[in-house]
C-alpha positions, 0 to 999 in steps of 0.5 A, a space after each residue: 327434880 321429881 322427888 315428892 316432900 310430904 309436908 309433916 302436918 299432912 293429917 292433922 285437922 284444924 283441931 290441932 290449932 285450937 290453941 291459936 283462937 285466944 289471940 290478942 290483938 297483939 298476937 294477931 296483928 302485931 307480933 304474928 307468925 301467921 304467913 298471911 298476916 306478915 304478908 300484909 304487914 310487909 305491904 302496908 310498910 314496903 308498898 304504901 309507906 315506904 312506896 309513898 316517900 320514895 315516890 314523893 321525893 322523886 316529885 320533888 327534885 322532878 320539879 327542880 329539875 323542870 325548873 330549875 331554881 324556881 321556888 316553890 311553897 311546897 319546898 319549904 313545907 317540906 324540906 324546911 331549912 333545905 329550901 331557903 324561900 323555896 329554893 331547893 338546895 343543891 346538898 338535898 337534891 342529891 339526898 333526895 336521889 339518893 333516899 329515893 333510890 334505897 327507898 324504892 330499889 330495897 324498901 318497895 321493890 325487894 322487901 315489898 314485892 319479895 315480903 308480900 307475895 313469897 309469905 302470902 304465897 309460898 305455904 299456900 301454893 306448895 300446901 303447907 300449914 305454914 312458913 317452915 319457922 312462923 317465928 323467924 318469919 316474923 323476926 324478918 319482917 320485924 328486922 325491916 320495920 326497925 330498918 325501914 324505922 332508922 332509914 326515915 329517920 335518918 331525913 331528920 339529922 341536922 347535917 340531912 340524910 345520906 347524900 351519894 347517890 343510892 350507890 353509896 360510893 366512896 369517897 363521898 360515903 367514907 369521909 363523914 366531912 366530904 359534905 352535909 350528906 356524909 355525916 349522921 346521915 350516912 352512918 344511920 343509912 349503913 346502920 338501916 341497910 345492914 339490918 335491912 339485909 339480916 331481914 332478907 337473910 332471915 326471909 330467904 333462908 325461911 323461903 327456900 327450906 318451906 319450898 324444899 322441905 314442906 311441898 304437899 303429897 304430889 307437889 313435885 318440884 316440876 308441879 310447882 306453880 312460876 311464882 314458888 320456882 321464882 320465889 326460891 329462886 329469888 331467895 337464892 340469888 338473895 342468899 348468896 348476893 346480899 352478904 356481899 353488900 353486908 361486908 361492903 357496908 361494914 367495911 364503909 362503917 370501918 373506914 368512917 368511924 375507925 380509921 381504916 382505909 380499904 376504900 380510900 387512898 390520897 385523899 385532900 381535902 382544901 389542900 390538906 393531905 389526909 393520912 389514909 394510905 393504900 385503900 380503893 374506891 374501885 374496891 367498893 364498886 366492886 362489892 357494892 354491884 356484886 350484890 347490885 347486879 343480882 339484885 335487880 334479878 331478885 327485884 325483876 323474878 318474883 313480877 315475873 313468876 306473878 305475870 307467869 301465873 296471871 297470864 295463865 289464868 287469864 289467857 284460860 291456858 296453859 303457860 306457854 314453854 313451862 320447863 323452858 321458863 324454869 330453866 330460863 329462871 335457873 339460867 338468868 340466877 346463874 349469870 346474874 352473878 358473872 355480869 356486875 361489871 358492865 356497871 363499872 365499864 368507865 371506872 379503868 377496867 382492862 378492855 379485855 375483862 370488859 369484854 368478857 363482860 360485855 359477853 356474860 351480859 349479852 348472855 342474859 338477855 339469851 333467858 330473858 328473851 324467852 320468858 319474853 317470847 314464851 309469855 306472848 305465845 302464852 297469850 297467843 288465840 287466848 280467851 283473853 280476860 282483860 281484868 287489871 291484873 292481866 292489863 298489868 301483866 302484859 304492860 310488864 311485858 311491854 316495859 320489860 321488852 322496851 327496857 331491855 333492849 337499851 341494855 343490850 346497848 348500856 351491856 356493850 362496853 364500846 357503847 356504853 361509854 357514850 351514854 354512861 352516867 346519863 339519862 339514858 342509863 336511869 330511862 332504862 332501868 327504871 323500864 326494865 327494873 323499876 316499872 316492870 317490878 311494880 307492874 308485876 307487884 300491882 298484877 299480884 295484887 290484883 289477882 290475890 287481893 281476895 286471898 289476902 283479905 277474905 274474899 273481897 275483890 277490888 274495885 275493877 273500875 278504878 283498877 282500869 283507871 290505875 292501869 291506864 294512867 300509869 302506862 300512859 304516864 311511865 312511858 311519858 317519863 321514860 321514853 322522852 328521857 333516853 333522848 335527854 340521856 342520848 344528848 349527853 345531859 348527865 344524872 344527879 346534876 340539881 341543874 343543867 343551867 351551866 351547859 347552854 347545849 341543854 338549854 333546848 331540852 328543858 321543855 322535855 325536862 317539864 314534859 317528863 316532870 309533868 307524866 311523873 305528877 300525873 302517873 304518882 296521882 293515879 297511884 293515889 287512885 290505888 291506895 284509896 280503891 285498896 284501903 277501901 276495898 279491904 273494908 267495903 269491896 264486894 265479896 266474890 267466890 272462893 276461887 274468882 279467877 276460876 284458877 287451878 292451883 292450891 291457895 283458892 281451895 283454901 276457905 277465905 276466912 283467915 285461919 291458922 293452918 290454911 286448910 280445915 282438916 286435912 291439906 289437899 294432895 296434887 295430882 297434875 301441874 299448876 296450868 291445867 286451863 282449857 284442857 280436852 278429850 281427844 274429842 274436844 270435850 272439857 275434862 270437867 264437864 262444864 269447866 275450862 279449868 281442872 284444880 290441882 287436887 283432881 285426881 287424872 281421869 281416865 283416857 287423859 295423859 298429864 301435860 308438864 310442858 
């Protein structure tokens, strides 16, 4: 656990890197194998412009679903053919759920949150010149572009985009006549999704061998800041989870194009017996949420090694239960891959392997509740520093509280057959998965936007006016929708006007939809203050959070390698805050803090909670 790596380019000054100056404008910010640059690049493409599809087109079927058949100009501005005289068309309502759900579960919350922060963070943390291989870094983020570039255009085929819901189910997603969607659509969406899980393959290998392999002098394993043991973990679960959804994809891309059948079996189709013989669609299920369960703990861990280390830092002490949080990460990647089926509770299961189901998710919650407790022990009689960054971590919190514990309902398999498949289920992972992640993400950025653009802060004005809408706003949606759920209104129904029962509840249905117009402004109030920021934010000091670990010894202009001259040695752990003598004096005469790279004093004995 303790073994200490010393990284290879330890003693090589910045001379060394002379030749990385005569880069082009191509090499620079185009086709760069600088970890910091390709953290950026996966923020602008995951975050800003993927992010901002996903979150318009769940503006669009949020307002059929306030009013349902209404017509509306921006309908068909948008959707062309799709919205006859403004009409939404029921085909593109289910497609448009289902793109927004790609989009913001793989695109924004795993290629956009993963990409920026383990690239940004890894070698700057850990005291690494670099990603162990710059080139497949690159590679990596390349791999998601092309993806990201075939999953937009896939809105564009004539038959419309990939219609199944995000999880893609067959037989709707195996037989390319079933409907509009199962056409070009579906095939280009498989396409995208297996070049975008080459590109998680490539990142995660990189992620976990930098952390392995290039730690500086003294950066035990046990010293390592939250966020590197939740990167390397996240890349973990993600190596051993996304191939799984690989084989699932291609044996879809087999049964549409080549004649098989391993999901399919009995099919008619208008009275017409297809010859597909012997295949399940359970089968598919199965596959598909081997990954899909381990994925929202690759979406949820890295939010929570960001909250980990913003809460420190700005609680001014140190985190609370530090090995008890390691372990919780180790256990909740353990049992992330033994729960897949409490999504699967209605499909025939035998109520027995429910049960052991039933039990193995009950069991999560066990890790999660301590992170849970042990971040509100973190800020108990702290001096709070209420900037965005820690709004944005404790409203993590709060989601990730509330969200929770209606899993502990959807985990149960007597319960969960009430309110599978409605509302209820899309409320509490959008809280627990959805929000969460994102409230981490806004966190880091936040926290790390001056390491990311040479020391220029954010505007912390506009950053309390994001926050507060958008917590305002995600309870505003969410909360009311459990109740819609409750009332047994089912999801991916374009309308709800064929049940006269849920007449009742299409005020709430215009509440919600109202909060979501109001909430996905406010991020428009991100995108300006971060866009405008890089270029006129005001430049604060090389370390302005007054933080102990390693990236803030760094110098704030850009340069390859990180450091000048030689990379810094780690003396003590990553949360080193308010730390005094016996007497009550600071350790550094003055400062409430001690960086990683002080050497111990004397009489002072290393914590390592």
């Amino acid at each position: 656990m303790s073994a200490v790596a010393h990284n290879h380019n330890d003693g090589h000054g910045h001379d060394d890197h002379g030749h990385h100056h005569k880069e082009t404008f191509i090499t620079k910010y185009i086709f760069s194998q600088d970890h910091k640059m390709i953290a950026k690049q996966y923020f602008i493409t995951g975050v800003l412009l993927m992010g901002f599809i996903g979150i318009a087109m769940s503006l669009l079927f949020r307002m059929q679903l306030a009013w349902p058949g209404e017509s509306f100009p921006v309908f068909e501005l948008l959707l062309g053919k799709w919205a006859p005289d403004g009409v939404m068309d029921a085909d593109v309502y289910l497609a448009l759920v289902t793109i927004h759900g790609t989009l913001m579960v793989f695109f924004v919350l795993t290629a956009g949150l993963s990409g920026t922060f383990s690239n940004l963070l890894i070698p700057l943390q850990i005291g690494a010149r670099d990603m162990a291989s710059g080139f497949l870094n690159m590679i990596s983020y390349w791999l998601f572009f092309v993806s990201s570039v075939i999953m937009v255009c896939s809105l564009f085929v004539e038959a419309g985009p990939a219609a199944a819901g995000w999880t893609i189910y067959p037989p709707l997603s195996a037989l390319p006549m079933a409907q509009p969607g199962s056409g070009a659509g579906m095939t280009l969406w498989l396409v995208s999704m297996a070049i975008f899980i080459a590109s998680s393959l490539l990142g995660s290998l990189n992620y976990i061998v930098t952390v392995l392999n290039l730690r500086t002098k003294g950066m035990s394993m046990t010293r390592l800041p939250l966020t590197i043991w939740a990167f390397f973990v996240t890349a973990i679960i993600g190596v051993i989870s996304f191939p799984v959804l690989l084989s699932a994809a291609l044996l879809l891309l087999m049964d549409r194009s080549f004649g098989t059948s391993f999901f399919l079996s009995d099919i008619f189709i208008q009275g017409e017996v297809l010859h597909y013989q012997g295949g399940s669609p359970v089968l598919y299920e199965h596959l598909f949420w081997f990954l899909g369960h381990p994925e929202v703990y690759i979406v949820i861990l890295p939010a929570m090694g960001i909250v980990s280390e913003v809460m420190s830092v700005n609680a001014r002490k140190p985190i609370f239960g530090y090995r008890a949080m390691i372990a919780s990460i180790l256990a909740i990647a353990f049992l992330s891959t033994i729960v897949w089926g409490h999504h699967m509770f209605i499909s025939g299961m035998n109520p027995f392997l429910g049960s052991v189901f039933t039990f193995t998710t009950l069991l999560i919650a066990i890790p999660s509740a301590v992170k849970a407790f042990n971040w509100i022990t973190t800020l108990w009689k702290g001096n709070l520093q209420l900037n965005p960054g820690m709004l944005f971590s404790i409203g993590m919190v709060s989601t990730f509280i509330t969200g929770g514990l209606t899993g502990i309902i959807l985990g149960d398999s007597a319960l969960d057959i009430n309110v599978h498949d409605t509302y209820f289920v899309v409320a509490h992972f959008h809280l627990v998965m959805g929000i969460s992640a994102l409230y981490g993400l806004f966190a880091g950025v936040y926290h790390w936007f001056p390491k990311m653009f040479q020391g220029r802060m954010m505007n912390k004005n506009l950053g309390y006016v994001h926050f507060w809408i958008t917590a305002i706003g995600s309870y505003g949606i969410f909360f009311p929708m459990h109740f819609v759920g409750m009332a047994g209104v089912p999801r991916r129904y374009y309308q709800n006007t064929a049940f006269p029962m849920f007449d009742e509840l299409t005020d709430v249905q215009v509440l919600m939809t109202t909060f979501a117009i109001i909430t996905a402004s406010a991020q428009l109030i991100f995108a300006y203050n971060f866009i405008r920021s890089i270029f006129y934010g005001k430049r604060g000091p090389q370390n302005p959070w007054n933080a102990t670990t390693l990236e803030w010894t760094t110098p704030q202009e850009h340069m390859h390698g990180n450091w000048p001259g030689a990379i810094p040695h780690v003396h003590r752990w990553a949360y080193d805050y308010s730390k005094t003598y016996e007497n009550g004096e600071y350790i550094l005469p003055g400062q409430d803090f001690v960086p990683q790279t002080v050497p111990l004093q004397e009489n002072e004995e290393e914590l390592n909670h």
